[in-house]
MARLUM-804924 format. One line per 4 residues: number of its first residue (from 1); their letters; for each residue x, y, z of C-alpha. Coordinates in steps of 0.5 Angstrom, whole numbers, plus 500, padded with zeros to 3 digits. Example, Ala and Ser with C-alpha at 12.3 -4.5 7.8 and 13.67 -1.06 7.14 Angstrom:
% MARLUM-804924
1) as) 525:491:516 | 527:498:514;
END
This chain:
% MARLUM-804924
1) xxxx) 720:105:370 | 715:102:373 | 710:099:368 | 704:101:373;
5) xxxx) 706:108:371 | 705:107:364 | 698:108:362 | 696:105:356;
9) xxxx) 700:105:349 | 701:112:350 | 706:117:354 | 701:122:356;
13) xxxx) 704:129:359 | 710:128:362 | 713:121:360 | 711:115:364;
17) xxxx) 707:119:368 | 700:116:369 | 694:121:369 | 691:122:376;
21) xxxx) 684:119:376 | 678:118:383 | 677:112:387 | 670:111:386;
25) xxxx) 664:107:389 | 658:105:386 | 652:104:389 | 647:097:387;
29) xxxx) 645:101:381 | 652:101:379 | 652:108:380 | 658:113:382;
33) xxxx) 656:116:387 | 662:118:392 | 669:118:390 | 676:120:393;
37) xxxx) 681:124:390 | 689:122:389 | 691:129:391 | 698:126:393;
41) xxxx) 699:125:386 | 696:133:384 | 702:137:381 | 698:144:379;
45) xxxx) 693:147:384 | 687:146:380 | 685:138:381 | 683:135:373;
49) xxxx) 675:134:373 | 675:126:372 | 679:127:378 | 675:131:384;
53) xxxx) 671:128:389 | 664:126:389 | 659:125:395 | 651:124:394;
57) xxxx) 648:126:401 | 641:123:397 | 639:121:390 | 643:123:385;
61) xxxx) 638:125:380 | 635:124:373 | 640:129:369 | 636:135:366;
65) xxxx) 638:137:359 | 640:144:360 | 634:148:354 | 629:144:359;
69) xxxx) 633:147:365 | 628:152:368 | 628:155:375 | 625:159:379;
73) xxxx) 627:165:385 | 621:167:390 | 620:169:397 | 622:175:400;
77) xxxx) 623:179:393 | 620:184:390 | 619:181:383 | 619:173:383;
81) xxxx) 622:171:377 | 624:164:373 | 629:163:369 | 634:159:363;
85) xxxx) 640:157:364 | 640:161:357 | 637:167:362 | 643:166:367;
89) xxxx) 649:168:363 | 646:174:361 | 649:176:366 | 656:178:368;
93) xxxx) 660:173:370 | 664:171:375 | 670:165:376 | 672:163:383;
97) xxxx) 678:158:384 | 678:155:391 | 679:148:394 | 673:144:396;
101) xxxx) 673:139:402 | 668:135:404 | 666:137:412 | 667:130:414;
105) xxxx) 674:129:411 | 679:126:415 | 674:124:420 | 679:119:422;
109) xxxx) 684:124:425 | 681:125:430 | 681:119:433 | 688:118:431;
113) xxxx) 690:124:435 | 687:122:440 | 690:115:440 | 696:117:438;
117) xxxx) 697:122:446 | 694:116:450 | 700:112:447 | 695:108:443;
121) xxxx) 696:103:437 | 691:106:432 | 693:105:425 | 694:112:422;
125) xxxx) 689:113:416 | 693:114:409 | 692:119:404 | 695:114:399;
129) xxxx) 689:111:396 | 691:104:395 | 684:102:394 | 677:104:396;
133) xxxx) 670:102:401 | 664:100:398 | 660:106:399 | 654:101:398;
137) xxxx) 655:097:405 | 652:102:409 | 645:104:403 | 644:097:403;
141) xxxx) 644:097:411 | 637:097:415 | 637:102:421 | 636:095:425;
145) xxxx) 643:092:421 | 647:099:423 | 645:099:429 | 647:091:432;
149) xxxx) 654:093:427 | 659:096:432 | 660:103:427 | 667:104:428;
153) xxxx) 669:097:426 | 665:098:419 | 669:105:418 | 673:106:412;
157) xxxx) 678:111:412 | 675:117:410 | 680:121:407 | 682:125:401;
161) xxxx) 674:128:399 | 677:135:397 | 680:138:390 | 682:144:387;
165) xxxx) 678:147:382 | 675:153:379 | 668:155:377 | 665:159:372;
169) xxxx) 658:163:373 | 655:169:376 | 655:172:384 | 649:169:386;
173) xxxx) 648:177:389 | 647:179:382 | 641:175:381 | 639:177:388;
177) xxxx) 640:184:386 | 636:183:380 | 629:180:383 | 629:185:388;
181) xxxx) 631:183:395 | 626:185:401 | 629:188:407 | 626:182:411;
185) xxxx) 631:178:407 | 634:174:412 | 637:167:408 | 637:164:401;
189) xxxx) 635:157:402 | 637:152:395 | 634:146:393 | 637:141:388;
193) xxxx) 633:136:384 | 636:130:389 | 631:128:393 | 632:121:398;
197) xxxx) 631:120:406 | 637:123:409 | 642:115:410 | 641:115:419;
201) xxxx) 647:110:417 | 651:116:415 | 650:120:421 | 652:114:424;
205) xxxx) 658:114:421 | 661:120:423 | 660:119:430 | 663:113:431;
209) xxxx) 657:110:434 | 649:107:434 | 647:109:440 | 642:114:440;
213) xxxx) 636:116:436 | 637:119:429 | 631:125:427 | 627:121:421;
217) xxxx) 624:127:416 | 622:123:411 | 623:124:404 | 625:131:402;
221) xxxx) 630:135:397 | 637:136:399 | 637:144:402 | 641:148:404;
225) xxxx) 639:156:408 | 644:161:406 | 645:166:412 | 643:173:407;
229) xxxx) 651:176:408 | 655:170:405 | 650:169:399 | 651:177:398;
233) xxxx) 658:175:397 | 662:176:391 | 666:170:390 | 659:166:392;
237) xxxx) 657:163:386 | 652:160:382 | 657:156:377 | 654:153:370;
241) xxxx) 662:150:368 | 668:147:372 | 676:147:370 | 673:151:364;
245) xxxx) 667:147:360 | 661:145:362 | 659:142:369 | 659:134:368;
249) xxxx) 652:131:371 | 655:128:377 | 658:135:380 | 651:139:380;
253) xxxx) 649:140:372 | 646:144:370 | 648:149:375 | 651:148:382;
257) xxxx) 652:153:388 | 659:155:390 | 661:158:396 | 669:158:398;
261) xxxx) 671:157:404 | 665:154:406 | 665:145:407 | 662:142:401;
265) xxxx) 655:140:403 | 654:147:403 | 655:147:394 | 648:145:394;
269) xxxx) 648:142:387 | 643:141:381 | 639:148:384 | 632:146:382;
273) xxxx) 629:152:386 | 632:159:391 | 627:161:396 | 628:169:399;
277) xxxx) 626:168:407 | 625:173:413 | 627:166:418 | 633:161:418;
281) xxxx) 630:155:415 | 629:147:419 | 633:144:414 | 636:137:416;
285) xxxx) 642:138:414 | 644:143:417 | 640:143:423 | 640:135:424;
289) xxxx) 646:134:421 | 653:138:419 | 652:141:426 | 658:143:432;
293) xxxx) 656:140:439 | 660:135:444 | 654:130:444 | 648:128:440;
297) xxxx) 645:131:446 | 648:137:446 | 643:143:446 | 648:148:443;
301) xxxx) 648:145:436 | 649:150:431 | 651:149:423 | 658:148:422;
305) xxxx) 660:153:416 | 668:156:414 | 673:151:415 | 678:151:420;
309) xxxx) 686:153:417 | 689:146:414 | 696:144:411 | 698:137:409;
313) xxxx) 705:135:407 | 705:131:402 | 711:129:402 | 714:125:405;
317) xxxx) 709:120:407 | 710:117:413 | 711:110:408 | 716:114:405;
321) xxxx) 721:111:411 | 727:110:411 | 730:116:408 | 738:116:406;
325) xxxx) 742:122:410 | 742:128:407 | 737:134:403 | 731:133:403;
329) xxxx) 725:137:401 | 719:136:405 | 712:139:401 | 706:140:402;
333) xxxx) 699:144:401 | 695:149:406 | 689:152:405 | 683:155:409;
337) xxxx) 676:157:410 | 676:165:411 | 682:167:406 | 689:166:404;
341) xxxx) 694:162:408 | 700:167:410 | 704:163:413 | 706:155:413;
345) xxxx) 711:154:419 | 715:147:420 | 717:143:426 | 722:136:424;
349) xxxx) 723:135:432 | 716:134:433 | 714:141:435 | 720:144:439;
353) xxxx) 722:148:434 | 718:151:428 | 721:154:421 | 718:158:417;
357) xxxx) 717:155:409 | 716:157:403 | 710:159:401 | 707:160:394;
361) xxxx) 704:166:392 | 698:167:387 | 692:172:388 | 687:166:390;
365) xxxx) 684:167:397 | 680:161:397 | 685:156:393 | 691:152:397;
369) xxxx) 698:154:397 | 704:150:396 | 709:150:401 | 715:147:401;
373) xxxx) 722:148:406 | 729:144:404 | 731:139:410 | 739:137:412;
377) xxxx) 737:130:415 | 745:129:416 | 743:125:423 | 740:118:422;
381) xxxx) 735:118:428 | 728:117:428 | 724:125:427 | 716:127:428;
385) xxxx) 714:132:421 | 710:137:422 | 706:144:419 | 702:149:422;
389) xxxx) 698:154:418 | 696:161:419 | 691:164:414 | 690:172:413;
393) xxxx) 685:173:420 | 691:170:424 | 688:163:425 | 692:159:427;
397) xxxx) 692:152:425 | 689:148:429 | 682:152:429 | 677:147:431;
401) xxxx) 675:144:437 | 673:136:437 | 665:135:435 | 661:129:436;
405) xxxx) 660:128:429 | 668:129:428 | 666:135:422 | 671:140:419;
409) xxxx) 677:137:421 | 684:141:421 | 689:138:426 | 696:138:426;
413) xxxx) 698:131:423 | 705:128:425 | 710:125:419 | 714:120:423;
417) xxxx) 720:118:418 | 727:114:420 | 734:117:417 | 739:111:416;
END
């Protein structure tokens, strides 16, 4: 065995095996404020804590120690009230497991894809993290600097911002019950703690290019305007702990929303306030960005909510190549935005045949599912893998249309592999 495999002077779990951990980047504070997740490596569902992604969209805030965490729920309610983290678990709680994934994960597929069809050469983007960018070149950019860097030659491959996991707290429904909602209720806007001037660069980043002007709010709070229906969700809750104990501060301490099936900008973290509203608020990031549309221009933007429905083999890897002749297992993981998967099919012949795979039960709707199907590669030859998903709904993988900001992508991403 490889001595990279051995973590330390300790055999942790299985023997030789070394313990998933983040790729992670700092900013110029030394500061993790965005990490991948290896989930290649991953061999349950539920992705270990020290191992599941991070994305800042602001300022990460100072913490709160949780006997000082105090907020406040006011708006179109008939009692506005403050309350206690110690307030919050007086209610009945609620665990939810589900996968969470970063709107902008896999960006780079989409232009891989289309380079792939027009006979390109692009490199295809890796989902084996071999090393990490620097989050910090882009915040320590000036708007004038991006702008004379040609945006697609700086890009990172963005890859991997997705983890399995569970939360424990309460449905936000029932805090919602409590104060009484008006019927003039129309969206729950969240606030966190975090605050910043939203990065122009970051949109810049998604798009691929510089060439068009970025809406400047200024200084505000990360938010986001729930629309009234998904916050009266059961499964939409407000969480105070994560894979069994307590929230850490970096992933929204001392309490954080979730909502599965939804891309993670919308898990507002590190509430600081929740507003009952009779209209859908302005919010940047929703409004200006994580928005559907086919330019910057566009007149039909629209906020980008449930993900798409999405597999992903793990195995093999296109840089697994060459394979021996004979039985191999190709393995993978699908999940989707609006319930459980119901079907994985897969192709060896580059998508003129499917096969239905073996696809693993349990009685999470918003948790991926392993599948898994035996392959006879008796023939050297060269083959193109491939998987389709389809959720409960009869979503059929791929779902969603290209988008200027390249948001929520769940194409079909080949495997191309030799047998010798």
């Amino acid at each position: 065995m490889a001595s990279k495999e051995i973590e330390g002077d300790w055999y942790l779990g299985w023997a030789d095996r070394k313990r998933i951990q983040l790729a992670a980047s700092k900013d110029r504070h030394d500061r993790v404020i965005n990490a991948r997740t290896p989930f290649l490596d991953q061999e349950g569902l539920i992705t270990p804590t020290d191992a599941s992604y991070i994305v800042a969209q602001l300022n990460v805030p100072e913490p709160v120690h949780p006997d000082d965490y105090r907020f406040e729920v006011f708006g179109e309610v008939e009692r506005p009230s403050a309350f206690t983290l110690s307030d919050i678990r007086k209610f009945p709680a609620r665990t939810v497991r589900a996968v969470a994934e970063c709107a902008g994960n896999d960006t780079n597929f989409w232009d891989y894809l289309k380079s792939r069809e027009q006979g390109g050469n692009m490199a295809k983007p890796s989902y084996r993290i071999e090393s990490d960018w620097n989050a910090s070149w882009w915040a320590e950019k000036g708007e004038a600097d991006i702008k004379a860097t040609s945006a697609d030659s700086a890009e990172p491959t963005i890859t991997c911002y997705l983890s399995g996991g569970e939360w424990t707290g309460i449905s936000l429904s029932s805090l919602l019950e409590a104060v009484g909602l008006k019927s003039s209720a129309v969206a729950v806007r969240l606030e966190g703690f975090d605050e910043g001037r939203p990065d122009p660069a970051m949109q810049y980043l998604s798009v691929g290019r510089s060439d068009f002007q970025v809406y400047d709010p200024g200084i505000i709070n990360y938010d986001k305007g729930l629309p009234i229906e998904k916050a009266m969700e059961r499964d939409t809750i407000l969480a105070w702990a994560q894979n069994g104990d307590w929230l850490t501060h970096v992933h929204g301490a001392p309490l954080r929303l979730v909502v599965p099936g939804w891309a993670g900008n919308w898990w507002v973290k590190w509430i600081n306030k929740i507003e009952i509203m009779d209209h859908m608020p302005d919010c940047y990031h929703q409004t200006y960005y994580f928005v559907s549309g086919k330019s910057p221009d566009d007149p039909n933007k629209a906020p980008m909510t449930a993900l798409g429905v999405k597999t992903v083999i793990t195995e093999p890897l296109d840089e697994d190549s060459p394979l021996a002749v004979g039985e191999h297992v190709i393995r993978g993981l699908a999940w989707s935005g609006e319930g459980a998967i119901a079907r994985v099919e897969v192709s060896t012949d580059g998508g003129l045949t499917w096969r239905d795979a073996h696809v693993e039960e349990h009685g999470d709707r918003f948790l991926w599912r392993r599948f898994s199907i035996v392959w006879n590669a008796n023939t050297p030859g060269r083959y193109t893998l491939m998987t389709r998903g389809t959720d409960e709904r009869g979503r059929v993988q791929p779902v969603t249309e290209w988008n200027f900001q390249r948001k929520h992508f769940d194409g079909i991403v080949p495997v191309d592999v030799e047998v010798i």
